[in-house]
C-alpha positions, 0 to 999 in steps of 0.5 A: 748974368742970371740973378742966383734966385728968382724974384719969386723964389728970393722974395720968399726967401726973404719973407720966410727969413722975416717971420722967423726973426719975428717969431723968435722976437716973440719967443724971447718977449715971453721970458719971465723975469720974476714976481711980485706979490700984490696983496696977502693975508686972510682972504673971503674965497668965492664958490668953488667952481671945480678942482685944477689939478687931481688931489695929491694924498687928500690935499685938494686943489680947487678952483674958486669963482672969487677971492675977497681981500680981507685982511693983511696979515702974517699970523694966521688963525688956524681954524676951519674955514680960514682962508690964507695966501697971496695976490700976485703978478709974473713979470717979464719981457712982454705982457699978455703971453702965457708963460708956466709957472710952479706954484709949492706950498710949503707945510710946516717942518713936522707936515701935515698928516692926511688921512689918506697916507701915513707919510708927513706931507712937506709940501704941495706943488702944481704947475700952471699957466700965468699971463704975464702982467695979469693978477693970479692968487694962490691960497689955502683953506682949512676945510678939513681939521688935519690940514690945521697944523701950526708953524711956519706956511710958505707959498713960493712961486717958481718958473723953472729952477729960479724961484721968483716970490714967497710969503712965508705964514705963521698958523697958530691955534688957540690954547686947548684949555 
């Protein structure tokens, strides 16, 4: 009796079927399955090295050589030059593999007001790559006077429609006298 596959053809067939079940092996390793934040409060940023995503209505996204821990805090001084936000780390099954994640910076209620467009912005929202088990920050400076606007701030980290942290802010100014 004829074998149904050749040697050749069947050790084929059986090393195709071996990739395919390591390869979906690791496509479920890089499921994430939430966040935590590390450290936030005040931070001292690094030199700006460029911007990682285009402005949206004068608000910048900057990519920073550095960030110095400074300060644990929740109520932030809402002055020029003030930077503000968290240290965190995406979790799941597997350490090492890129997963996306969003990243919203929620505005006070009343939003910011830019220069640029007439409408409140409520929010800000990018997306970007993580790697599982590996430190990222997320953060805010006040570099120009409109981006100081006093209220709750809330920095949210989100992969797909499950939101995994958030560290909410309060931003007051000192009394104009």
């Amino acid at each position: 009796m004829r074998p149904a596959f050749p040697p050749r053809m069947a050790m084929t067939l059986c090393l195709t079927w071996l990739v395919l079940l390591l390869g979906l092996g690791a496509a479920s390793a890089q499921e994430v399955t939430g966040a935590e934040i590390i450290e936030f409060g005040i931070y001292e940023r690094g030199q700006i090295v460029g911007e990682f995503a285009p402005p949206n209505r004068g608000y910048r996204r900057q990519l920073v050589s550095d960030m110095t821990h400074l300060e644990t805090a929740n109520v932030i001084p809402g002055r020029l030059g003030v930077t503000f936000g968290i240290r965190y780390r995406v979790i799941g099954n597997g350490f090492g593999f890129q997963v996306p994640v969003k990243v919203v910076i929620r505005f006070p209620a009343q939003g910011l007001l830019s220069p640029e467009d007439p409408e409140p912005m409520l929010s800000d929202e990018y997306e970007k790559l993580e790697i599982l088990g590996s430190d990222s920050f997320s953060a805010h400076t006040f570099d120009k006077q409109w981006e100081i606007e006093p209220g709750i701030w809330r920095i949210e980290i989100w992969s797909g429609d499950e939101k995994l942290a958030e560290k909410e802010f309060e931003v007051v100014t000192p009394p104009i006298s």
